[in-house]
N, C-alpha and C positions, 0 to 999 in steps of 0.2 A: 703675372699677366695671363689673361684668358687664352684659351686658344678660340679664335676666330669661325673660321674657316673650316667645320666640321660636319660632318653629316654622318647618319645612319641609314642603312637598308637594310629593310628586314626581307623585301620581296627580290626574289631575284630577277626578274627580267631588269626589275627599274636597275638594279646594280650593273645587269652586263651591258644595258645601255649606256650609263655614266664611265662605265669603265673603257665600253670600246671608245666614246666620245676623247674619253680623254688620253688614250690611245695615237686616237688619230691626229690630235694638234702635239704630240713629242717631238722634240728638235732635238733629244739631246742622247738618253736610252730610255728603254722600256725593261726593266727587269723583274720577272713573271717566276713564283714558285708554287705548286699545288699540287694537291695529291692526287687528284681525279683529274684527267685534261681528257675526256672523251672525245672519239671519233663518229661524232653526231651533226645533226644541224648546227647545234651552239659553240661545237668546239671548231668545225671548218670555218663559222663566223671569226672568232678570235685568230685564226690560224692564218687564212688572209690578210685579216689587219694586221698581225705580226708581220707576214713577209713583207707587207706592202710598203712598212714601216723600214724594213730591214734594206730594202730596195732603194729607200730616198738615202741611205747612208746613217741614221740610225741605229746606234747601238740597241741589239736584243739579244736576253738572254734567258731563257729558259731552264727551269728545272721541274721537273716530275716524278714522281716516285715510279718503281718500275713495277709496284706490285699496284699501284691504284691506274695508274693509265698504260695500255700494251703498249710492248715492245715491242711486237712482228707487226706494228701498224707503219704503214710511210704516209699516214695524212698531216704531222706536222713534217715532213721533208721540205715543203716547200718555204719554212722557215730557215731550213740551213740554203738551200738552192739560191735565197735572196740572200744568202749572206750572214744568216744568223745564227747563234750558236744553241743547239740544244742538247740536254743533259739527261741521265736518267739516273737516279741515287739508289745506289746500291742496286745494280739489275739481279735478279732471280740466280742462284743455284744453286741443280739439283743434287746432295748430297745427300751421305747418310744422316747429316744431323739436318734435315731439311728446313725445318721449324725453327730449331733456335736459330739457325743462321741466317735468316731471310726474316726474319719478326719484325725486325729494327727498322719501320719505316718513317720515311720525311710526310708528315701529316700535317706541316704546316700552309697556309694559303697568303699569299704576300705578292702586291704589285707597286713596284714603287717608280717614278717617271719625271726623269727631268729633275732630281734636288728639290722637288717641293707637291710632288703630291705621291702618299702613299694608302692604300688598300688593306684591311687585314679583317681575318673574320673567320666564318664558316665556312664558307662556300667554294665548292669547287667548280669547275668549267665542264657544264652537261647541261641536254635540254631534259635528262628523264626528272632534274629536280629543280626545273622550271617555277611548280606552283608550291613548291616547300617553302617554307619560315625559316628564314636565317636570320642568321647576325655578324654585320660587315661594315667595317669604319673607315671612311674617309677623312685622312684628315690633310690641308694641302698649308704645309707650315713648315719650315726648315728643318726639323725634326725629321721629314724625307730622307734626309741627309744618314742617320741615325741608322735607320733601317735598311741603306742600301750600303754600310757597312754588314750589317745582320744576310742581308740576301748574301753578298759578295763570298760571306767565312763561309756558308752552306754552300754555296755553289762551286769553291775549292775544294770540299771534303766530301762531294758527294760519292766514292770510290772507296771512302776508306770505312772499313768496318768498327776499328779503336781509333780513337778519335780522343786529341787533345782536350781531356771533357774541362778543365779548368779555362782554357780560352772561350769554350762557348755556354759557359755557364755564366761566366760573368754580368750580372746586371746594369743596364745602361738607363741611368736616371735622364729624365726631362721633365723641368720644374719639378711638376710634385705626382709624378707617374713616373714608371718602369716597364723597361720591355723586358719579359725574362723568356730566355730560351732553356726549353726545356731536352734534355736525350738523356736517349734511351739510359737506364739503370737501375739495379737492383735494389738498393742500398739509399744514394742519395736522390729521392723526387724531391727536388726543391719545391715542384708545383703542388705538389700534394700539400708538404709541409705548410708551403705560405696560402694553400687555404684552408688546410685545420688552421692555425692560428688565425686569421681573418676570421674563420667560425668563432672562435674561442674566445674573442673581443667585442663580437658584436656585439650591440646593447639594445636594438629594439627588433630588425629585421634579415631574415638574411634568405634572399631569393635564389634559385639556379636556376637553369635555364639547360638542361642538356638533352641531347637525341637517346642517350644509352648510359642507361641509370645504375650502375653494379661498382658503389662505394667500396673502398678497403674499410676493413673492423675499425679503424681508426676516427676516419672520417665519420663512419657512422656513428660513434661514439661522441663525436665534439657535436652534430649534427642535434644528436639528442640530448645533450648535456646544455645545448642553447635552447632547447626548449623548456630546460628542466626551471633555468633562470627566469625565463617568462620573456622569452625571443619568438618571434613567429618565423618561423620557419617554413618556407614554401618551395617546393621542387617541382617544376612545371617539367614534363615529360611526354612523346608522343602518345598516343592513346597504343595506334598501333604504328611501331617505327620499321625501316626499309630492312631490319634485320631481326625475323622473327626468333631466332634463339635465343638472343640478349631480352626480347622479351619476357621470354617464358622464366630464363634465369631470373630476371628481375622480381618476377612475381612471388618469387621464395620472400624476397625482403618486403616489399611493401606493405605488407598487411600488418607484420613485427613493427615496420617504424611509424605506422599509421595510430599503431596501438601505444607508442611513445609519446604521439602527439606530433607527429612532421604533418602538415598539411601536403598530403601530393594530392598533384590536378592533370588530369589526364587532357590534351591537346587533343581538338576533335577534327580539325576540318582538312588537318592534312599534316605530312611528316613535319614537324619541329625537329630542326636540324641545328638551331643557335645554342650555342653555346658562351653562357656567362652567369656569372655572377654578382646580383646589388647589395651591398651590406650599408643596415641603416639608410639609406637613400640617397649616400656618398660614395663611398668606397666602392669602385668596378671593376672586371675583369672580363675584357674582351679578349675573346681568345679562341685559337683552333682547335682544344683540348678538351674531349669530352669526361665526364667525370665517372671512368670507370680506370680499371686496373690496365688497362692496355695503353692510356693515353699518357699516365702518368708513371708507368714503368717498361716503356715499349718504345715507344714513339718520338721524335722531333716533334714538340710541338712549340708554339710561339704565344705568348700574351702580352694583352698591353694592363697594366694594373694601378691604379692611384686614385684621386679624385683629381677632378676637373670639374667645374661648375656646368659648363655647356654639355659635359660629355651626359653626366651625369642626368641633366634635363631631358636630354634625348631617352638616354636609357629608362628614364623613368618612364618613358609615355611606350614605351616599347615594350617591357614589362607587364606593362599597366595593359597594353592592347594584348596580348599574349594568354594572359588570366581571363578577359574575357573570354573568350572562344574556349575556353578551361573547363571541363564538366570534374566535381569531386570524387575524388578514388571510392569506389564501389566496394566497401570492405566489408559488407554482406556476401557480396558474389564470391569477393574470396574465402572465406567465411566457406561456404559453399562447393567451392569448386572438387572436382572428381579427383577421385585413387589415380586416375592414369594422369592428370595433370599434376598432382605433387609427384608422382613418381619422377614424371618427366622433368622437373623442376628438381629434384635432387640427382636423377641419372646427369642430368647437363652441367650441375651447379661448378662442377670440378675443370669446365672450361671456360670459368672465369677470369681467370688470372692471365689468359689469352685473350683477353674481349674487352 
């Protein structure tokens, strides 16, 4: 059976709209996780609604990553002041091993309210990425249920740095989709794995959709080996994204996998921030996971993965409007580009594996 009751948003105002809407009719909890919760216009909007929520007796519950939204801020305070409980996973410290020990963060974005409507996607809570391109699924179905397990494990373990990784790797089927969480580790990315394979099967197309483009050898290899079958291959990517050195890193690769034959399509009219993937015009992955080396060997992230007829309709037209606004990668310019730009392109290349 179908799912019903599903929607997409690529724009975010219309999202933070439907989101505070539905917010504000909860009787039951509101449980909110994301990596950016800014102290802006957008995120005082949401902050209010929380307490206000927390205030009629309303369960809320909050989690944040401590390196994507401050910690010396007291603008959500007024969510604990009404009563509500807020988290921050894994807060900052300053050691000697500073980096590896603070890398490992919760990147995932999840709102789930009342047993029957849940939130998942790109997008975090800020007005500076207002007019960016995302990708965020509502779906309001008992499978809510499903996910406010998934919030509840993270929101227990946001303190601990080893972490029972078999309890929260486990895959939880619904019909004929899967939510897979992903952490941090070296060794097993489940997420990486099940999209080389998903590469590796396609049979006619296979789209991505991400902000920050820096494959492991792996990926790029199944990448190009779908092409080699006669898959079209397309990587929709920002022209210019919100982090200029993942740029420039990127630009080492594109012109190599241009010249394999990957179609990339440069995003023009503002940050692309969605992240997913359409294989043959069935198989999806919606998800908080962009497809570089930090997401898949760093990060908490969450996806939703399967076909679904409706989901999949949607994602088509989402896609489909995406490539539009798409100008073709410029592999003359790079062709062309200066001494001080490959240099900079190999001086940065080695802080990939952090990005």
């Amino acid at each position: 059976m179908e799912l019903q009751n599903v929607k997409l948003f690529d724009d975010n105002l219309e999202l933070y709209s439907s989101q505070l809407a539905d917010i504000e009719k909860a009787k039951e909890y509101i449980f909110l996780e994301v990596f950016r919760f800014n102290d802006d216009a957008m995120g005082k909007r949401y902050c209010m609604a929380l307490a206000k929520k927390a205030q009629q007796g309303v369960k809320v519950k909050v989690l944040v990553d401590a390196w994507g939204t401050k910690q010396d801020s007291d603008f959500l305070k007024p969510i604990v002041d009404a009563g509500g409980e807020v988290r921050f996973f894994q807060k900052l410290y300053f050691t000697v091993n500073f980096i590896s020990s603070n890398h490992r963060r919760n990147h995932r974005k999840l709102l789930v309210i009342d047993n029957h409507i849940v939130y998942m996607g790109s997008a975090n809570i800020s007005a500076y990425s207002l007019v960016w391109r995302e990708l965020n699924i509502r779906i309001q179905d008992r499978m809510a249920r499903l996910f406010k397990k998934v919030f509840l494990d993270s929101y227990a373990m946001y303190r601990k740095f080893d972490i029972d990784k078999m309890r929260f790797k486990r895959n939880i089927f619904y019909k004929r989709m899967m939510i897979m969480q992903e952490v941090p580790s070296r060794n097993r990315q489940r997420l990486r794995h099940k999209y080389e394979s998903l590469i590796n099967n396609a049979k006619k197309t296979v789209i991505i959709e991400t902000p920050y483009f820096l494959p492991s050898s792996r990926l790029r290899k199944a990448l190009v080996s779908a092409v080699r079958r006669g898959v079209h291959v397309i990587v929709a990517m920002p022209k210019n994204s919100d982090v200029q050195t993942v740029d420039i890193i990127r630009r080492y690769y594109l012109g190599k996998m241009h010249e394999q034959g990957v179609d990339i399509r440069m995003y023009t009219p503002t940050n692309l921030h969605a992240k997913c993937m359409f294989i043959d015009g069935e198989i999806f992955s919606i998800s908080s996971a962009n497809f570089d080396y930090r997401s898949f060997q760093h990060q908490h992230e969450l996806a939703l993965i399967g076909k679904e007829h409706n989901i999949s309709k949607l994602l088509k037209k989402h896609v489909d409007t995406t490539l539009e606004s798409c100008e073709a990668f410029d592999y003359q310019k790079w062709l062309e580009r200066t001494k001080f730009e490959k240099f900079m392109e190999w001086f940065l290349r080695p802080l990939r594996f952090m990005m």
